[in-house]
Every structure is written in C-alpha cells, then in structure tokens.
C-alpha positions in Angstrom: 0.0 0.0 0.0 1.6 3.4 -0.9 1.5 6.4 1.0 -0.6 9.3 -0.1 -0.6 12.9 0.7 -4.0 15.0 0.2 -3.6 18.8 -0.1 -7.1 20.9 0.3 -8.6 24.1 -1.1 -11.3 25.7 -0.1 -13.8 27.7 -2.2 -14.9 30.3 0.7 -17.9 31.4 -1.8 -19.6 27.9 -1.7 -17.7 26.2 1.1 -16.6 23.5 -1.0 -13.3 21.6 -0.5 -11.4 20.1 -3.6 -8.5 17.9 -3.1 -5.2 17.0 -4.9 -4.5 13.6 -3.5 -1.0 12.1 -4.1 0.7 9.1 -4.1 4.1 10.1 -3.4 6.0 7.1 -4.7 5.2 7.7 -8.3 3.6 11.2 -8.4 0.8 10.0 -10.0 -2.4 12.5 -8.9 -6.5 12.7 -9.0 -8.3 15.8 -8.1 -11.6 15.8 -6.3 -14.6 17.8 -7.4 -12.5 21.2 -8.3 -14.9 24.4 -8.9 -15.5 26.7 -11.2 -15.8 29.8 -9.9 -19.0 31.8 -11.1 -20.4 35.1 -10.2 -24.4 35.6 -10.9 -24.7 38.2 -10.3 -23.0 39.2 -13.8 -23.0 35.3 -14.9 -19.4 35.2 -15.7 -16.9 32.6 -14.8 -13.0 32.4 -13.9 -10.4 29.6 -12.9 -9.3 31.1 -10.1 -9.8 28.6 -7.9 -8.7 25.8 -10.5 -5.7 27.4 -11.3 -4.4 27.4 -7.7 -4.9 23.7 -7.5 -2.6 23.5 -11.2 0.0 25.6 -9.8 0.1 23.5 -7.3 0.2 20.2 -9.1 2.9 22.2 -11.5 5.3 22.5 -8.9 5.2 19.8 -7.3 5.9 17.9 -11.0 2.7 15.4 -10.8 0.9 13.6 -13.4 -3.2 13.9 -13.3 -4.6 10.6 -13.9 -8.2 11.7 -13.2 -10.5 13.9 -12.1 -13.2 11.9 -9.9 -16.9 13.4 -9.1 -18.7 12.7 -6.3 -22.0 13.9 -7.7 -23.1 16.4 -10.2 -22.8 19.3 -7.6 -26.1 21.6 -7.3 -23.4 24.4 -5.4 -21.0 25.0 -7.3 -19.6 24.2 -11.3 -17.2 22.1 -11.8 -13.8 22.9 -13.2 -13.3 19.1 -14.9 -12.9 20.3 -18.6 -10.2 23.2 -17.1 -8.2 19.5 -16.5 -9.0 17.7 -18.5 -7.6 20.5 -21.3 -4.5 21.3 -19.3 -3.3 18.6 -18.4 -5.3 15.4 -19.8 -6.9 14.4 -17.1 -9.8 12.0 -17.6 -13.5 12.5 -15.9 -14.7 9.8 -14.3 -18.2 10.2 -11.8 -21.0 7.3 -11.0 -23.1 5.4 -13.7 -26.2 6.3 -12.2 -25.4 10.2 -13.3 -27.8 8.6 -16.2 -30.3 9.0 -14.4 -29.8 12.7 -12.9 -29.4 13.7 -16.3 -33.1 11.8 -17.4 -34.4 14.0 -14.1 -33.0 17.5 -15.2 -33.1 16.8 -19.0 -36.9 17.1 -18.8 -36.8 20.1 -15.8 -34.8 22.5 -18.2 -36.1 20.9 -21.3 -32.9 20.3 -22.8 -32.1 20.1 -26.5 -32.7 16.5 -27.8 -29.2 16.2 -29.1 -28.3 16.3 -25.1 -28.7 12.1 -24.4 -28.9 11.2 -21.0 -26.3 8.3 -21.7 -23.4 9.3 -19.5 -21.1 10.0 -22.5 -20.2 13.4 -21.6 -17.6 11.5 -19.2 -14.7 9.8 -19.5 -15.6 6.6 -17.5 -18.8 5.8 -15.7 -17.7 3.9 -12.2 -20.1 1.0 -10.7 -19.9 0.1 -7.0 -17.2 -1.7 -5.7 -15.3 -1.2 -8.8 -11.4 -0.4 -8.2 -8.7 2.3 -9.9 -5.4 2.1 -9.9 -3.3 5.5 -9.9 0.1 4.7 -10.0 0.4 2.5 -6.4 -3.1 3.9 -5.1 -6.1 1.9 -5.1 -9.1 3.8 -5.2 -12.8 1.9 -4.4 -15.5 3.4 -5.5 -18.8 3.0 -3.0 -22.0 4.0 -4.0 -23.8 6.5 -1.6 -27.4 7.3 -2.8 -29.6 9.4 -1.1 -28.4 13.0 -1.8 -28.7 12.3 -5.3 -29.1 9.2 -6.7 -25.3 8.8 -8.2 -23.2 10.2 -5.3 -19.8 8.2 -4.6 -17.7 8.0 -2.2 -13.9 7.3 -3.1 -11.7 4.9 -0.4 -8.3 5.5 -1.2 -5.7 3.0 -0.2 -8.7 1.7 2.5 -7.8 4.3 4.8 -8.9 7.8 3.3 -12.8 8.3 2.4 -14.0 11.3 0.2 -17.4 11.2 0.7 -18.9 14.1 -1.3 -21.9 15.3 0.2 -23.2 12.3 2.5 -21.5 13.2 5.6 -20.4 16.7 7.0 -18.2 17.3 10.2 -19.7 15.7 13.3 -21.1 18.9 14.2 -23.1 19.8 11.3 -24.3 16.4 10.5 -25.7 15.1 6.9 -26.7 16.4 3.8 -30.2 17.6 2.3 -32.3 14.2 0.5 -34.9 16.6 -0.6 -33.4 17.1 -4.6 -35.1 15.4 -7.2 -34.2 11.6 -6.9 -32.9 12.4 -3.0 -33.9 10.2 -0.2 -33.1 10.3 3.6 -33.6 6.4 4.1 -31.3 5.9 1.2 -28.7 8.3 2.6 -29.4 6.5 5.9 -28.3 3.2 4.6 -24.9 4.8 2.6 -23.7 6.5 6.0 -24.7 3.1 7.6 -22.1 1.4 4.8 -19.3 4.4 5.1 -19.5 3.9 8.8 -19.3 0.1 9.1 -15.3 1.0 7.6 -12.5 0.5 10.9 -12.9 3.5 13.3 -9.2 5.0 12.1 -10.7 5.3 8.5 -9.9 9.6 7.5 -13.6 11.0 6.6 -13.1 14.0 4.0 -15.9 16.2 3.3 -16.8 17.9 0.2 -18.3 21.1 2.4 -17.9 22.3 5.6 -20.6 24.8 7.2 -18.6 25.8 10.8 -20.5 26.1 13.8 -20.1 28.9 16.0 -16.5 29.6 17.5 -14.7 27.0 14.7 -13.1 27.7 11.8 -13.3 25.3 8.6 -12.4 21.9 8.8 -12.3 18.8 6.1 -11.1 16.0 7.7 -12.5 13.8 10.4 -12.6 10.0 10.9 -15.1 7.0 10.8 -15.1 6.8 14.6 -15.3 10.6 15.5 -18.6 10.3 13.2 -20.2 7.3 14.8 -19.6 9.2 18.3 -20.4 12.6 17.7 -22.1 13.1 14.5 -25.4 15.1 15.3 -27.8 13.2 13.1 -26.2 9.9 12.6 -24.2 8.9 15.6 -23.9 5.1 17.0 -27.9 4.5 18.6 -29.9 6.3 15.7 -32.5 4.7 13.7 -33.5 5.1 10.3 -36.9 6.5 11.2 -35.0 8.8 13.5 -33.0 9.9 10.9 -35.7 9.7 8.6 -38.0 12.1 10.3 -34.9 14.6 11.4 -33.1 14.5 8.0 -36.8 15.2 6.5 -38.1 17.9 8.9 -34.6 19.9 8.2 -34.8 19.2 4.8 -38.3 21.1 4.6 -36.9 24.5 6.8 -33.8 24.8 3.6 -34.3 27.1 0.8 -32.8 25.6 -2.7 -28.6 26.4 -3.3 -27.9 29.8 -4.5 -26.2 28.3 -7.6 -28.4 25.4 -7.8 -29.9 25.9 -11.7 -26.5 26.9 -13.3 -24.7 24.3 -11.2 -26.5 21.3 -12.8 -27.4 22.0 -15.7 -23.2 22.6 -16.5 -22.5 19.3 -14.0 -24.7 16.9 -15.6 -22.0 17.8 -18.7 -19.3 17.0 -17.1 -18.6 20.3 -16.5 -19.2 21.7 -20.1 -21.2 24.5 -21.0 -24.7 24.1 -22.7 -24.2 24.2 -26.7 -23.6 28.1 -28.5 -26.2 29.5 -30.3 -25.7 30.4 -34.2 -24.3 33.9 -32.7 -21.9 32.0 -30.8 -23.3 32.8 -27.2 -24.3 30.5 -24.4 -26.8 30.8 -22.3 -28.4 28.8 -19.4 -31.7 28.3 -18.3 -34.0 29.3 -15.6 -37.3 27.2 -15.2 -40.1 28.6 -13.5 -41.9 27.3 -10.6 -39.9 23.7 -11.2 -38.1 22.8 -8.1 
C-alpha cells in the first residue's frame, strides 16, 4: 500500500473543499470535485480557484490521472474540462449520473441532441469497482440518497472522500430533498461508510462551521459514529428519517443550484452556442 498525501482548497464562496491527493511514490495524482468559480450576479466565470490547485500540481511535477466526481454538484460548477484541457486528465463520476441527467433533462427541457447516456464522461464507475493510480487503489462506493449517483472514493482503505453524504460531526448530513434524494437511502450509505474501521480519515466535500470553529475537512469513521449530530452510533433510520426530512423542509434551494446542474450533468461543459456564438443557461419557472 503506498503512501498518499492529500492537499485541500477551499472555495470560501460555496464552502466547497477540492483535493489534490497524491501518491508520493510515483507522483501520479487525482483531483476531487474542483470548482469553477461563477459570479451571478454578472453570470461570468473564472479559474481562479482551478488554477491554484494546477499551480500547485505544477510545482510539485505530478501527473493527473483523473478527475473523480462525487456527484453532479447543485453548489458549485465544476472545473473538470479546465483538466482535462491542461493537463489530460480524464473525468470519471457514478453510472447512475444517467439518471440525474433523465431528471434535469426534462426540468430544463434540454435540446434532444443532449442524451442522457453518460457519454459526456470519460468513465462511468459502478460500486465496488477499483482504480489504480500509480500504487493507489481507489474503491468506489455508491452512496445514494443526496442524489441518486453520489460516490464516495476509499483510497488505499484508509482515506474516504465522501462528497456530500456526511459533514463534520457537528453539522451532521446532507439535504435528501433534490429530485431523486432520499433520507432512508442516505441512511443506509452512511450506515455502509461507517461500518469501515474507526481509524478510517472521513473527507468532506463542504464544511458549514459552527459557532467559534473555523473550517475543517477532515474527520474519521469513529469521530462520526460518536459525535455526528444526526447519525451517531444508537440512531434509527426512522430517526433519521424524520430529522433529516423535517430539516430538509426549513432549507431554501442552493444559491447556484440551476446553473450548477445543468453545466454538471455535462461534465462540466457549458450548454451548446447559439448560431451567434453565445451561451446561455436556463431558468425554469416554478420547477423545483
């Protein structure tokens, strides 16, 4: 088993961590749902954030193998093709992204050349399946219930980036209320992500701090099962059920929730130009 080394950034606008994870024997490299940063206000985008994570990767002289999606993100864009042009990186995220893209294919009426095959990525990974990057082994475990495709990656059976199933202890679990969601579902992924030893490292994908903390993104299986505020050891699913739900119903939608899909269930890739050359995305009405 090779050692690894896992390097952070934070997105401060959507609280969103991204990670450059390492294995330090052969430099080989995967980055972890990186963002695009993207103003509505004025709907432009930048790389900002995605060129801090390939300056770092530049000077530390790695080779990017993949980037791997948890989910198609409703908070932020993702900065996959910025990658995958630089530096060649493939796109990999979970086969049943084909069926969030059926979902919001139909919510922003997309153009019928738009097929909800999964295509749009490099590789489509199925539950238990295994990737190699140079001496890292990376399972991939299915973790419905947020959306129906979320993933979690176990690298090297020791580090777990778990998207947006768990947060830190203190904040608890993510929303099951998006189209597809379900808290018993999520229920039953934690139940799987927690069943890993106790030492397991637990990264999150966003961190929402609690009064008098600062951000953190890494915890471990056992500080969840002891602490975690909605899914610690003793819980039920119809606990959890009927907490996760009665949160779920207080939330308003993501600020960046209708751009933020309908670019992630591309793989990151804007909606086709018009015959001027311009693109533009969509905002249904009265939808979600």
């Amino acid at each position: 088993m090779s050692d690894i080394h896992v390097e952070a950034f934070l997105d401060k606008d959507s609280e969103t961590f991204s990670y450059v994870v390492t294995d330090i024997a052969s430099k080989h490299a995967v980055v972890i749902d990186p963002v695009l940063d993207f103003d509505y206000k004025s709907g432009r985008t930048s790389t900002q954030s995605a060129e801090l994570m390939l300056a770092y990767i530049q000077q530390n002289e790695l080779k990017l193998d993949w980037v791997l999606e948890t989910h198609a993100h409703a908070d932020h864009l993702s900065a996959a093709p910025f990658f995958r042009e630089h530096l060649g990186a493939k796109v990999g995220i979970g086969a049943h992204i084909k069926q969030v893209q059926t979902i919001f294919k139909e919510v922003f009426n997309l153009e019928k050349e738009f097929l909800p095959n999964g295509a749009q990525f490099d590789r489509l990974f199925h539950d238990g399946e295994v990737v190699q990057v140079g001496a890292m082994t990376i399972r991939v475990i299915h973790t419905p219930g947020h959306t129906p495709a979320d993933l979690a990656y176990l690298i090297n059976e020791e580090a777990a980036f778990v998207g947006d199933t768990l947060f830190m202890p203190d904040v608890g679990t993510s929303r099951c209320d998006f189209p597809g969601g379900s808290a018993s579902t999520l229920f039953q992924s934690i139940t799987k992500l927690l069943a890993l030893p106790e030492e397991t490292k637990i990264y999150v994908c966003h961190d929402y701090p609690t009064k008098g903390r600062e951000h953190e993104y890494v915890t471990t299986v056992g500080e969840q099962r002891e602490h975690n505020i909605h899914v610690h050891d003793g819980v039920t699913e119809a606990q959890f059920v009927e907490k996760r739900e009665a949160r779920d119903a207080t939330l308003a939608m993501p600020r960046l929730i209708l751009p933020s899909i309908q670019v992630n269930i591309r793989a990151g890739h804007m909606p086709p130009a018009d015959e001027k050359g311009k693109v533009y995305l969509k905002l249904p009405i009265n939808m979600l």
